[in-house]
SEMI-879832 format. One record per atom (N, C-alpha, C): residue number from 0; residue in one letter; atom name; x negated, y negated, z. Coordinates in steps of 0.1 Angstrom, whole numbers. Layout:
N
+-----+-----+------+-------+-------+-------+
|   n | res | atom |  east | north |    up |
+-----+-----+------+-------+-------+-------+
| NUM |   A |   CA |     X |     Y |     Z |
...
+-----+-----+------+-------+-------+-------+
! end
This chain:
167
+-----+-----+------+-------+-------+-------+
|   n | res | atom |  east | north |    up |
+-----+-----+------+-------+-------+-------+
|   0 |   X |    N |   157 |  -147 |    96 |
|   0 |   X |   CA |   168 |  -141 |   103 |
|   0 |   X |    C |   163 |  -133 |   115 |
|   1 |   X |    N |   150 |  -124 |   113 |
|   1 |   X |   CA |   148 |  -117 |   127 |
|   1 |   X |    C |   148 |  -126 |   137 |
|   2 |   X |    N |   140 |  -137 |   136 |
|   2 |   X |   CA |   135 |  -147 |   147 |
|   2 |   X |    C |   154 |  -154 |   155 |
|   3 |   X |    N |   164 |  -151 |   148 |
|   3 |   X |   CA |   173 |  -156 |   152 |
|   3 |   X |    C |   184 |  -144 |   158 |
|   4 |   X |    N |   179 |  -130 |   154 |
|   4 |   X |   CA |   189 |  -122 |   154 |
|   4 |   X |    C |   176 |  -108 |   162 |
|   5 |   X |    N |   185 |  -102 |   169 |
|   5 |   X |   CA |   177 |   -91 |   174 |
|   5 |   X |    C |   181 |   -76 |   163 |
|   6 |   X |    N |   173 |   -69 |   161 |
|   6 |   X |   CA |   177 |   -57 |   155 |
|   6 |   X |    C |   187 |   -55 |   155 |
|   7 |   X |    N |   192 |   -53 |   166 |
|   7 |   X |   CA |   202 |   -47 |   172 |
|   7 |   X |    C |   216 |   -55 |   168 |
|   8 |   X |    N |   210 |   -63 |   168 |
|   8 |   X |   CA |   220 |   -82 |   160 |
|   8 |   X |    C |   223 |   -76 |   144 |
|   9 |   X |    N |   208 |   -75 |   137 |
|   9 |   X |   CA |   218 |   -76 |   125 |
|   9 |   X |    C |   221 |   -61 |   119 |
|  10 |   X |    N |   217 |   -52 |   128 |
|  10 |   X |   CA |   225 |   -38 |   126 |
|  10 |   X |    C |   241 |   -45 |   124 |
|  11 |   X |    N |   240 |   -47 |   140 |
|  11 |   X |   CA |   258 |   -49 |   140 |
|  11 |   X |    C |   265 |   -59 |   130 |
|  12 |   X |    N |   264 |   -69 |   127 |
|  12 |   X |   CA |   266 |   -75 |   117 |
|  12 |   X |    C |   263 |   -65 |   102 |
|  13 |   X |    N |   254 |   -60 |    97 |
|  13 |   X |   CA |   255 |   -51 |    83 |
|  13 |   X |    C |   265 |   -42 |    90 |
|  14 |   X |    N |   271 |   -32 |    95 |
|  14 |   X |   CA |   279 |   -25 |    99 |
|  14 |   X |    C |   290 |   -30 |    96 |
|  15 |   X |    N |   295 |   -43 |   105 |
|  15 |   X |   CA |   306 |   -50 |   107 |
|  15 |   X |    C |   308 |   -51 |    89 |
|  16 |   X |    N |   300 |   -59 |    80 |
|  16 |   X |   CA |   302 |   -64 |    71 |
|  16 |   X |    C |   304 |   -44 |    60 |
|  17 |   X |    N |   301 |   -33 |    62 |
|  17 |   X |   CA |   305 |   -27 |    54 |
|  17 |   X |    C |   318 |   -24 |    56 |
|  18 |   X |    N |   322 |   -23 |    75 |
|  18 |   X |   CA |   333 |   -20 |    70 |
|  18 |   X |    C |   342 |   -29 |    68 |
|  19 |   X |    N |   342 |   -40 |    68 |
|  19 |   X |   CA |   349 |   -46 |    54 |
|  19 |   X |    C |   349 |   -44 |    44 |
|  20 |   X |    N |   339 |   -39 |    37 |
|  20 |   X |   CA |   338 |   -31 |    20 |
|  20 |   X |    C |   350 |   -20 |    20 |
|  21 |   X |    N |   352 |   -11 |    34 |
|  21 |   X |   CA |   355 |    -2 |    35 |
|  21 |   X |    C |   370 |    -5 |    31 |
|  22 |   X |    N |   371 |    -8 |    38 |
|  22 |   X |   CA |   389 |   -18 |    43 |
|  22 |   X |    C |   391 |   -22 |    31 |
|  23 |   X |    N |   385 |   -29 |    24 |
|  23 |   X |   CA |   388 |   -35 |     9 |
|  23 |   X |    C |   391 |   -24 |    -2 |
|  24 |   X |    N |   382 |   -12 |     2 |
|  24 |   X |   CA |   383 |     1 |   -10 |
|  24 |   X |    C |   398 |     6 |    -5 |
|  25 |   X |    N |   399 |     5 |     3 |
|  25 |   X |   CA |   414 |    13 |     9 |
|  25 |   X |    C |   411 |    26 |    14 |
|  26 |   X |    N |   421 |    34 |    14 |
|  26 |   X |   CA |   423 |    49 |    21 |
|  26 |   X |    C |   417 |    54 |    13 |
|  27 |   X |    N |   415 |    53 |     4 |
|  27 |   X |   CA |   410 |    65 |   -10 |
|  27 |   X |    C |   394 |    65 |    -9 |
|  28 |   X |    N |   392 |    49 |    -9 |
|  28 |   X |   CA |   377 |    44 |   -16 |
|  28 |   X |    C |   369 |    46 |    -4 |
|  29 |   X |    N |   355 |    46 |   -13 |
|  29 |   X |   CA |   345 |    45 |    -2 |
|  29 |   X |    C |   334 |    38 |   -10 |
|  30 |   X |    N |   321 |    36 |     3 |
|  30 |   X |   CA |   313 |    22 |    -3 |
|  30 |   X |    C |   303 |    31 |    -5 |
|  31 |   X |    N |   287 |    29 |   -15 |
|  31 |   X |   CA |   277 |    30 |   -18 |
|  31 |   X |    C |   267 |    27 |    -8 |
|  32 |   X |    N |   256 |    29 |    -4 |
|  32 |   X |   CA |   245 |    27 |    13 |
|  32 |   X |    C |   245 |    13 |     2 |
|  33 |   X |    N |   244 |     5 |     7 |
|  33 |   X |   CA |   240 |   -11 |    10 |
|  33 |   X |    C |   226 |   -12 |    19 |
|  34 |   X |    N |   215 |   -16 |    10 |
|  34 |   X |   CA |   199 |   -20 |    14 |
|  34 |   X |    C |   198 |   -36 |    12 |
|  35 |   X |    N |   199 |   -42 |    27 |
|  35 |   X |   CA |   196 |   -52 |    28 |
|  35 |   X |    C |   182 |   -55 |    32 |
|  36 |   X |    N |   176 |   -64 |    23 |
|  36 |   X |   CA |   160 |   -59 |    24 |
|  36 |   X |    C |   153 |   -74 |    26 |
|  37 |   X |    N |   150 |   -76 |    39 |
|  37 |   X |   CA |   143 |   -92 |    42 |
|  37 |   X |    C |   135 |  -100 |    41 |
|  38 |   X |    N |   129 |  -104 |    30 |
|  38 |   X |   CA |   115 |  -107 |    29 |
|  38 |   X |    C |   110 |  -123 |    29 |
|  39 |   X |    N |    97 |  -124 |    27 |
|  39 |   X |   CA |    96 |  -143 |    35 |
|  39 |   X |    C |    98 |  -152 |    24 |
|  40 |   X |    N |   107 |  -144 |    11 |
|  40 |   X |   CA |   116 |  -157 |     0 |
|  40 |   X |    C |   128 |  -156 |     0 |
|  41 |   X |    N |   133 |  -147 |     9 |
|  41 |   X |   CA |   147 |  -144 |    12 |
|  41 |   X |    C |   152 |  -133 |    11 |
|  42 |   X |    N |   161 |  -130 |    13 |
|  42 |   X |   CA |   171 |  -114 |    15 |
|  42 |   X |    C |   179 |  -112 |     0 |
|  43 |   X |    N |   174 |   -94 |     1 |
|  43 |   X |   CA |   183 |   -93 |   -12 |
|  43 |   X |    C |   191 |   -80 |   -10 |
|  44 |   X |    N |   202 |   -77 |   -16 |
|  44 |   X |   CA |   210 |   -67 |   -16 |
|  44 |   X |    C |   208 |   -58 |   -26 |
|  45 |   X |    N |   208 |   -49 |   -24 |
|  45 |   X |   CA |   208 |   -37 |   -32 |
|  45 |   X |    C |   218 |   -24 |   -28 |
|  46 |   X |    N |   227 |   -23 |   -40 |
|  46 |   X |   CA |   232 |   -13 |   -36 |
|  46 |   X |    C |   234 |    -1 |   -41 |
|  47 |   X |    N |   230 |    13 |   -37 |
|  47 |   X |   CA |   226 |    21 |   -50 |
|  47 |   X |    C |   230 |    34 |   -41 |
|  48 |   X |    N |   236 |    42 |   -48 |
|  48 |   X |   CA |   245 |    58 |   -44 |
|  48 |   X |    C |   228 |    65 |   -43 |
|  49 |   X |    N |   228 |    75 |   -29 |
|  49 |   X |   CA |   219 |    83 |   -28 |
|  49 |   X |    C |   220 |    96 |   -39 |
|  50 |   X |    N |   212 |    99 |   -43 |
|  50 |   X |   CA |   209 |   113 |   -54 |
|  50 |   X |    C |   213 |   120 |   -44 |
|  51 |   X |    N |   221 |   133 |   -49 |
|  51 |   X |   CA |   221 |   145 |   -42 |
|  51 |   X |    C |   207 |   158 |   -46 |
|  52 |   X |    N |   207 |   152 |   -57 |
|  52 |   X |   CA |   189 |   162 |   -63 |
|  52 |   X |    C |   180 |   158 |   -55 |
|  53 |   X |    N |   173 |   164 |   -46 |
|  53 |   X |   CA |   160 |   162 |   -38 |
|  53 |   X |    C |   148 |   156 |   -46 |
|  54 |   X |    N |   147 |   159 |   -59 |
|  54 |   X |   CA |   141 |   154 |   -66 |
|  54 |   X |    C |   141 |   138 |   -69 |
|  55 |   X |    N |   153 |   140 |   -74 |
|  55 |   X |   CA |   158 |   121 |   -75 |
|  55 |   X |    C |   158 |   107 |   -66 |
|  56 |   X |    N |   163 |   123 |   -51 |
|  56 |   X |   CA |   163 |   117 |   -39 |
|  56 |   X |    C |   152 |   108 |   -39 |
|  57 |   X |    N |   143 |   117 |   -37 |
|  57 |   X |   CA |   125 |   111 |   -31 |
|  57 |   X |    C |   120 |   102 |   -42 |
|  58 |   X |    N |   124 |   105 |   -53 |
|  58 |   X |   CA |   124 |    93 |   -62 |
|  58 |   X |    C |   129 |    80 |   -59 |
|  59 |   X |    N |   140 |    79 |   -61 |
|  59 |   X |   CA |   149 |    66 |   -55 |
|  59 |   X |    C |   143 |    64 |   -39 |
|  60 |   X |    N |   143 |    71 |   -32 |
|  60 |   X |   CA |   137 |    64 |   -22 |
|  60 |   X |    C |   121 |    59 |   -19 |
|  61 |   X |    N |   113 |    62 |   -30 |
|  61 |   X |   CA |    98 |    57 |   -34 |
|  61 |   X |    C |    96 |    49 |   -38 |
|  62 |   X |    N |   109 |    45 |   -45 |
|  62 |   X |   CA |   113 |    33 |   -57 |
|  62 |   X |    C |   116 |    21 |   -43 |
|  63 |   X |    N |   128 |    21 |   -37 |
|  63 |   X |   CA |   129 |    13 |   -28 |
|  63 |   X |    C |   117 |     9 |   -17 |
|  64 |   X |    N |   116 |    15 |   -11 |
|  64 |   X |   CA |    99 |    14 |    -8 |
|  64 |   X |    C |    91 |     4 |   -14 |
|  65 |   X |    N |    86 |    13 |   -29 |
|  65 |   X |   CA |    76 |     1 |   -33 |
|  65 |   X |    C |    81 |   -14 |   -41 |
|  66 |   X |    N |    96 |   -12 |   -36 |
|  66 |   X |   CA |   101 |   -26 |   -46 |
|  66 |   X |    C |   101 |   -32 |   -23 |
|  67 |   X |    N |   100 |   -26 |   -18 |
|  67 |   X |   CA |   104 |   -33 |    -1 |
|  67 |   X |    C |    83 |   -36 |    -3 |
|  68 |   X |    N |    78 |   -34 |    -5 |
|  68 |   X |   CA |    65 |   -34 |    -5 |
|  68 |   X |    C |    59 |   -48 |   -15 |
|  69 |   X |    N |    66 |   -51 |   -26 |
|  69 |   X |   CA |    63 |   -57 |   -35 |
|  69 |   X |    C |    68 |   -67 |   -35 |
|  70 |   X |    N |    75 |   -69 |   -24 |
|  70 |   X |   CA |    86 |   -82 |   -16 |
|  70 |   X |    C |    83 |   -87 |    -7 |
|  71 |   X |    N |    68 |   -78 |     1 |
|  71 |   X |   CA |    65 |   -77 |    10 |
|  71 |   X |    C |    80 |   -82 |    25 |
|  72 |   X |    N |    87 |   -66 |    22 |
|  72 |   X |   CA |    98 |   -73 |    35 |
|  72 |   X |    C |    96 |   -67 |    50 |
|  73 |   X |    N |    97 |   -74 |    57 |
|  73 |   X |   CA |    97 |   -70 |    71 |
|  73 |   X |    C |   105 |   -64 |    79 |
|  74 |   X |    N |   121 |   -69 |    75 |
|  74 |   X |   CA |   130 |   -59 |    82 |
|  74 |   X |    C |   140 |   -54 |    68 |
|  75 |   X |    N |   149 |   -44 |    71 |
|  75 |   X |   CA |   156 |   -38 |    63 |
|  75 |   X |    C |   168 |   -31 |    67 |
|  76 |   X |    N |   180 |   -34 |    64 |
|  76 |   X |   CA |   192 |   -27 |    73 |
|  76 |   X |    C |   194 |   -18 |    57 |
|  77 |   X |    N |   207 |    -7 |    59 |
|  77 |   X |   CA |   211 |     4 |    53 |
|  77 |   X |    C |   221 |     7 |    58 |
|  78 |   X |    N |   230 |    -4 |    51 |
|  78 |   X |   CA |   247 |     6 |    63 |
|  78 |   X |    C |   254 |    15 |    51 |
|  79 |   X |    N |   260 |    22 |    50 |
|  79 |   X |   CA |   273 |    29 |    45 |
|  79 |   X |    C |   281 |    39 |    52 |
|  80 |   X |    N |   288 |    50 |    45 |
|  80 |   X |   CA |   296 |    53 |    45 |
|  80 |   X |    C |   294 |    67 |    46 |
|  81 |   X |    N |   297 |    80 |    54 |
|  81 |   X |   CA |   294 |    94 |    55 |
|  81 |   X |    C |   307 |   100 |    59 |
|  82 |   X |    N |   308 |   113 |    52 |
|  82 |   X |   CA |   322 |   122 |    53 |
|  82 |   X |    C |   325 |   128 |    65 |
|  83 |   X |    N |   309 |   133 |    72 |
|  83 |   X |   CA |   311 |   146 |    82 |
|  83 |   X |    C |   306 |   144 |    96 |
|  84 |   X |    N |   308 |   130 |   104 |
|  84 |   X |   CA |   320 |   127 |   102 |
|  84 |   X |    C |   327 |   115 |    96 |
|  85 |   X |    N |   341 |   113 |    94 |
|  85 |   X |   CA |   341 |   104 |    86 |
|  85 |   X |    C |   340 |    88 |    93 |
|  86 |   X |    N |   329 |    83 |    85 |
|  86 |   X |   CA |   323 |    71 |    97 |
|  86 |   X |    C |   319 |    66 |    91 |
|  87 |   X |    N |   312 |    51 |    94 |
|  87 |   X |   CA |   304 |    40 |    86 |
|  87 |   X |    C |   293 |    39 |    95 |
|  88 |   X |    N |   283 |    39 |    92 |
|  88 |   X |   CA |   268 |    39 |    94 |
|  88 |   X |    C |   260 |    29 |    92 |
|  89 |   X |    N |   251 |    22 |   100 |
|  89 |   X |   CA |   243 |     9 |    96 |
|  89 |   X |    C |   229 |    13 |   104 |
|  90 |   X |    N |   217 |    18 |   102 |
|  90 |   X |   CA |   200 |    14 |   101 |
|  90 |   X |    C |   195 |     6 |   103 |
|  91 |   X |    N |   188 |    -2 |   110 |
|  91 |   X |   CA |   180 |   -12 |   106 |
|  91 |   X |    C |   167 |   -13 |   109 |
|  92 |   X |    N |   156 |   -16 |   105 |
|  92 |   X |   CA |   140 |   -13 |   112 |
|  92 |   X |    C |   135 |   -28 |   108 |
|  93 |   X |    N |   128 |   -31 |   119 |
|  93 |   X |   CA |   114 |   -43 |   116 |
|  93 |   X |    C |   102 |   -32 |   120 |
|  94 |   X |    N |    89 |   -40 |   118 |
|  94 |   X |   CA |    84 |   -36 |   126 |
|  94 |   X |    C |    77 |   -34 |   139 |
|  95 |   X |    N |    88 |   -35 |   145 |
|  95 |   X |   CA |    89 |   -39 |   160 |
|  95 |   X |    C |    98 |   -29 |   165 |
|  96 |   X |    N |   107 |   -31 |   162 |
|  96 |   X |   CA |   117 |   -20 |   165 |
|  96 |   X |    C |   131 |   -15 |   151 |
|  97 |   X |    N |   137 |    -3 |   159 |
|  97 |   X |   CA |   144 |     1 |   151 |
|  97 |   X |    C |   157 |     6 |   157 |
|  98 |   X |    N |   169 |     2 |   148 |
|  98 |   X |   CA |   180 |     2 |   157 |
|  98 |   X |    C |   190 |    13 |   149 |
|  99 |   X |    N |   202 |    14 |   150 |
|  99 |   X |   CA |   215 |    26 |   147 |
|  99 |   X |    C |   226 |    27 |   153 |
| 100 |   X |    N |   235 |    28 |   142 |
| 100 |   X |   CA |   250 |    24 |   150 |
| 100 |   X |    C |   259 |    34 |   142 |
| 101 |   X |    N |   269 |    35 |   145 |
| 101 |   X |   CA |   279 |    44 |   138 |
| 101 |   X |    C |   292 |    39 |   147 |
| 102 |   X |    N |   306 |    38 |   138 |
| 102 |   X |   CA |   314 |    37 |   143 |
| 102 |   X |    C |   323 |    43 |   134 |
| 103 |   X |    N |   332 |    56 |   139 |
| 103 |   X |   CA |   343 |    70 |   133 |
| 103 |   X |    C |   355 |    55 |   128 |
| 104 |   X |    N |   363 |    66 |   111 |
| 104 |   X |   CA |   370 |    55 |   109 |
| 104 |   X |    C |   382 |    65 |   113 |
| 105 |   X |    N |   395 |    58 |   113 |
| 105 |   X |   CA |   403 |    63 |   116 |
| 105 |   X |    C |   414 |    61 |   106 |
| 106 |   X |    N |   416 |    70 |   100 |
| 106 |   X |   CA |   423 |    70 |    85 |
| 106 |   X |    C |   439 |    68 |    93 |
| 107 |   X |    N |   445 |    57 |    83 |
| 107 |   X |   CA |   461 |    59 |    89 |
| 107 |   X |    C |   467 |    42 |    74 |
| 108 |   X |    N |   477 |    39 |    83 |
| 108 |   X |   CA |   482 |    26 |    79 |
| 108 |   X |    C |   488 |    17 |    92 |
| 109 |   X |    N |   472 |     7 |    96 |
| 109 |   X |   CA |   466 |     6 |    87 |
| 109 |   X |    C |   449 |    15 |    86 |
| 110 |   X |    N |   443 |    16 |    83 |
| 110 |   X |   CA |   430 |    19 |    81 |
| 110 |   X |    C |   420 |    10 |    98 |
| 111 |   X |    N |   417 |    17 |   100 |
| 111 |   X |   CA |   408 |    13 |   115 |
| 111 |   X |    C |   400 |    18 |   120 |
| 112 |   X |    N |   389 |    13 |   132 |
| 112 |   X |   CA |   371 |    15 |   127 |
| 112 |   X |    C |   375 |    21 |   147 |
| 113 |   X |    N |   365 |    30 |   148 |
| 113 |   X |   CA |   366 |    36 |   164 |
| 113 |   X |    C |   354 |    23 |   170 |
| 114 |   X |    N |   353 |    24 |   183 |
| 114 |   X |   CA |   338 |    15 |   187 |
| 114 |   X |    C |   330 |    19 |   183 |
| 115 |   X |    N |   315 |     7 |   183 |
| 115 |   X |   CA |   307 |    12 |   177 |
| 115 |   X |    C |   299 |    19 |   184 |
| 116 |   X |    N |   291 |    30 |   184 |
| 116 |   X |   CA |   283 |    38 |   190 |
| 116 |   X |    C |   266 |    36 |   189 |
| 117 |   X |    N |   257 |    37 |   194 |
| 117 |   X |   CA |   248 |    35 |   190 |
| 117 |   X |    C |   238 |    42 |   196 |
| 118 |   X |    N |   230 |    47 |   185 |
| 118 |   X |   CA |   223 |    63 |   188 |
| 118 |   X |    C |   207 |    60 |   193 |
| 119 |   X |    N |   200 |    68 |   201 |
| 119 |   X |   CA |   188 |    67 |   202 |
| 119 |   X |    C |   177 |    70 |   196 |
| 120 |   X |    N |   165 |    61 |   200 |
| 120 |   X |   CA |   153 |    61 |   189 |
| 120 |   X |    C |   151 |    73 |   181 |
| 121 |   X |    N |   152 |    85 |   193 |
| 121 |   X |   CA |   147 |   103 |   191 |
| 121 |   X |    C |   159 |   109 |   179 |
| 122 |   X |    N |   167 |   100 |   181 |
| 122 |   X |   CA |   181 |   105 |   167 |
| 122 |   X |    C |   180 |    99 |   153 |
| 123 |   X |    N |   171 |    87 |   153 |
| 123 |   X |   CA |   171 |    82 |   140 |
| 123 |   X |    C |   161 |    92 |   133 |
| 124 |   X |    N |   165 |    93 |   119 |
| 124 |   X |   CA |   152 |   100 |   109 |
| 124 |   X |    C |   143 |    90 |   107 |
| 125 |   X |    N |   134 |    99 |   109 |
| 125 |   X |   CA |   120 |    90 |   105 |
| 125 |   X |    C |   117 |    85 |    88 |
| 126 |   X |    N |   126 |    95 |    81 |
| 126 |   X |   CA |   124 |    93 |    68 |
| 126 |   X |    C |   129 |    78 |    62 |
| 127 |   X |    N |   143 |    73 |    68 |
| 127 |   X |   CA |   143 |    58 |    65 |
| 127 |   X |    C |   133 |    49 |    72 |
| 128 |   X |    N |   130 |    50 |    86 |
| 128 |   X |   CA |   117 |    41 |    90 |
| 128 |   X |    C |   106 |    43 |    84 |
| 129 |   X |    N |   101 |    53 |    72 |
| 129 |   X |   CA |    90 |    55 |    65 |
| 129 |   X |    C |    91 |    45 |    55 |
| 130 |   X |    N |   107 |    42 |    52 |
| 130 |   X |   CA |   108 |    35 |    40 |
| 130 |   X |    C |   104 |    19 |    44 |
| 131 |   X |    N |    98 |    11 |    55 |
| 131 |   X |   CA |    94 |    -1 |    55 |
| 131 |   X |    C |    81 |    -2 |    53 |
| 132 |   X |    N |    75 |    -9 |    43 |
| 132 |   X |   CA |    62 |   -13 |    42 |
| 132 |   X |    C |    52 |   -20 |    50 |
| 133 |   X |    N |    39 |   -18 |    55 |
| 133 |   X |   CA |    28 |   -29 |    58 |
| 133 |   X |    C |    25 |   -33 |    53 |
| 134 |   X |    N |    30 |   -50 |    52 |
| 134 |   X |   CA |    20 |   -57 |    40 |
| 134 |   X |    C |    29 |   -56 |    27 |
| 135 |   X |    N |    22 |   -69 |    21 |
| 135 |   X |   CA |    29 |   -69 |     8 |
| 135 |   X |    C |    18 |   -59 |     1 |
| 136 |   X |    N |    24 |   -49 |    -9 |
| 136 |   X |   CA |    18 |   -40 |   -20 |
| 136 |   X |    C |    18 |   -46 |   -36 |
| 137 |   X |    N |    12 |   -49 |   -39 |
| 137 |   X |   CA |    17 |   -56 |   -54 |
| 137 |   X |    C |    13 |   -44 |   -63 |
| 138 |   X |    N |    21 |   -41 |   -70 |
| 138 |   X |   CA |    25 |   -30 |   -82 |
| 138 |   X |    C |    16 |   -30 |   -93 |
| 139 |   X |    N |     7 |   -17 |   -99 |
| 139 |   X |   CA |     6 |   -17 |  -110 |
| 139 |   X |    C |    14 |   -21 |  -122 |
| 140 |   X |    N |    10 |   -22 |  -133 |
| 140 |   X |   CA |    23 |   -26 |  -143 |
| 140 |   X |    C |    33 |   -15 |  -147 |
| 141 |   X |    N |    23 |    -3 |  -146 |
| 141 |   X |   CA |    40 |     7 |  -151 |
| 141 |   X |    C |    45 |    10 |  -136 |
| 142 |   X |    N |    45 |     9 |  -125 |
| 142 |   X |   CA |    52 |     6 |  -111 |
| 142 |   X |    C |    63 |    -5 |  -114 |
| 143 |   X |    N |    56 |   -16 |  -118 |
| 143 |   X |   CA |    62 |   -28 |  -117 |
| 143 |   X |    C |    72 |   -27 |  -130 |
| 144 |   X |    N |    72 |   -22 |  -141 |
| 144 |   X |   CA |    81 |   -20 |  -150 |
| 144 |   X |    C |    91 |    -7 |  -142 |
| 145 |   X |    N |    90 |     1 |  -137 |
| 145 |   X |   CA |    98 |    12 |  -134 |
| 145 |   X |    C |   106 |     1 |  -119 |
| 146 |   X |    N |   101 |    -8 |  -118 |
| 146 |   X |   CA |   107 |   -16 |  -102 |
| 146 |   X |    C |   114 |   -24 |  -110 |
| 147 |   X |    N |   112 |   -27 |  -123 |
| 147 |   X |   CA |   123 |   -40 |  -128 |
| 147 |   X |    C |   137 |   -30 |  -135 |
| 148 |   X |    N |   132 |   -18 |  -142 |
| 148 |   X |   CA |   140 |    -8 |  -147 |
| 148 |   X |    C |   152 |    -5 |  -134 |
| 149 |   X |    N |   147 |    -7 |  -125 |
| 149 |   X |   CA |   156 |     2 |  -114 |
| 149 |   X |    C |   160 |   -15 |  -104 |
| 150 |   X |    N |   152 |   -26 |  -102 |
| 150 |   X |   CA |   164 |   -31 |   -95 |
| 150 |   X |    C |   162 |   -46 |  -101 |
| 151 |   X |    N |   159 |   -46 |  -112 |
| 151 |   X |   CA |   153 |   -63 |  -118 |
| 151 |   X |    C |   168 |   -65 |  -123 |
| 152 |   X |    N |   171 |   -78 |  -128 |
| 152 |   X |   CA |   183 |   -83 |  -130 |
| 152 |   X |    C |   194 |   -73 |  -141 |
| 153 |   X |    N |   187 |   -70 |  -151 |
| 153 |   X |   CA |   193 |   -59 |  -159 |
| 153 |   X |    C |   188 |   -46 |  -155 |
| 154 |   X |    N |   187 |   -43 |  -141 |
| 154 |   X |   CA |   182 |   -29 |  -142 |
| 154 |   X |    C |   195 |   -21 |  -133 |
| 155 |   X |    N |   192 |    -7 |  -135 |
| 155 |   X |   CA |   203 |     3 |  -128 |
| 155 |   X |    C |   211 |     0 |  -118 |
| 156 |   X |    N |   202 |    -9 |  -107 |
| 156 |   X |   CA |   207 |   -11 |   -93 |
| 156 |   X |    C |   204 |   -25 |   -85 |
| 157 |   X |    N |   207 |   -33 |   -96 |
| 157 |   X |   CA |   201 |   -47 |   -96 |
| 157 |   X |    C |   198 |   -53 |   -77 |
| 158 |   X |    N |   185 |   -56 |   -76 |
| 158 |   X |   CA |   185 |   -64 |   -62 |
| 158 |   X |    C |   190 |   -83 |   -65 |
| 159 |   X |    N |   202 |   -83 |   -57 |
| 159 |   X |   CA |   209 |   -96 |   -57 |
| 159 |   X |    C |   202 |  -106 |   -49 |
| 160 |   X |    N |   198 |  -116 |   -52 |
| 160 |   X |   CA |   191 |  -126 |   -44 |
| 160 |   X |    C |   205 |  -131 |   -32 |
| 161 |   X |    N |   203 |  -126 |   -21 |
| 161 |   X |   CA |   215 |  -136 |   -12 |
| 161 |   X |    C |   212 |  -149 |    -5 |
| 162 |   X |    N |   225 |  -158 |   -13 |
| 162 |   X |   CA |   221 |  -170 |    -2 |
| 162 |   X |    C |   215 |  -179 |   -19 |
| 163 |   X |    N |   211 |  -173 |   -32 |
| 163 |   X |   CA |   207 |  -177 |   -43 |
| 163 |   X |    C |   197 |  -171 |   -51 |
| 164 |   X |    N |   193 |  -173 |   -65 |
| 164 |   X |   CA |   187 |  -162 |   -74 |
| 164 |   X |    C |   177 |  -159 |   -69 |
| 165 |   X |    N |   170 |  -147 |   -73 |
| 165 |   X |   CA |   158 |  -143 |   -70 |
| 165 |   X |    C |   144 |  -154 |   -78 |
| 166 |   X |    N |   135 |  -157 |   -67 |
| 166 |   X |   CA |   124 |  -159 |   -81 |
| 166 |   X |    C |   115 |  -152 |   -87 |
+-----+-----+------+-------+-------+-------+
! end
């Protein structure tokens, strides 16, 4: 998909596609960050609510990491959904470049998305572009057990093979 789509391509597309999630939850509902994560046996979904514990945080995001490392993936988008303000958000990094978008929703009947906006390199956190790997990292076994516990087919935050199963 990079070789067909610019960053900046499939930001907008993962954006576009949450806020359809959005639209679907209605006025009330909202979506979970959605990690689309690309690697050279195919893309998988992962969708998993950020910890508000700092602790858990840097957890769960060490976990994605070394499961983006163990996939060896090259690009990775992260759209969802933030209150303040209230907006849908989409990330994306290769590494090559890195892109960001935001577009304010506009609560009413019906429910509607403002343009999309798109922020500069110096505004993205560096902390999600830390989260792409060089290189595939292949996992110890209690890594690799804590990586199947958290996104293997029975685990907490299963990674979905898209497009067909994982192998």
């Amino acid at each position: 998909m990079p070789g067909l789509l610019s960053t900046k391509g499939i930001v907008l597309a993962a954006l576009k596609q949450a806020q359809k999630l959005i639209s679907a939850a209605g006025e009330e509902g909202g979506i979970d960050p959605q990690f689309r994560i690309m690697t050279p046996e195919g893309d998988y979904l992962v969708t998993m609510p950020i910890a508000d514990d700092p602790g858990e945080h840097l957890h769960q995001t060490q976990l994605l990491s070394k499961f983006m490392a163990a996939k060896a993936a090259h690009v990775f988008t992260v759209a969802g959904q933030m209150d303040d303000p209230d907006a849908v958000y989409c990330f994306g990094a290769s590494h090559e470049r890195q892109s960001a978008a935001f577009a304010l929703i506009e609560r009413g009947d019906p429910l509607r998305f403002g343009a999309v906006e798109w922020l500069t390199p110096d505004e993205i956190a560096d902390e999600i572009l830390a989260l792409l790997p060089h290189g595939r990292e292949l996992p110890d076994a209690a890594i690799a057990a804590e990586l199947d516990a958290y996104f293997g087919e029975r685990g907490k935050f299963p990674a979905v093979r898209l497009g067909g199963r994982a192998r």
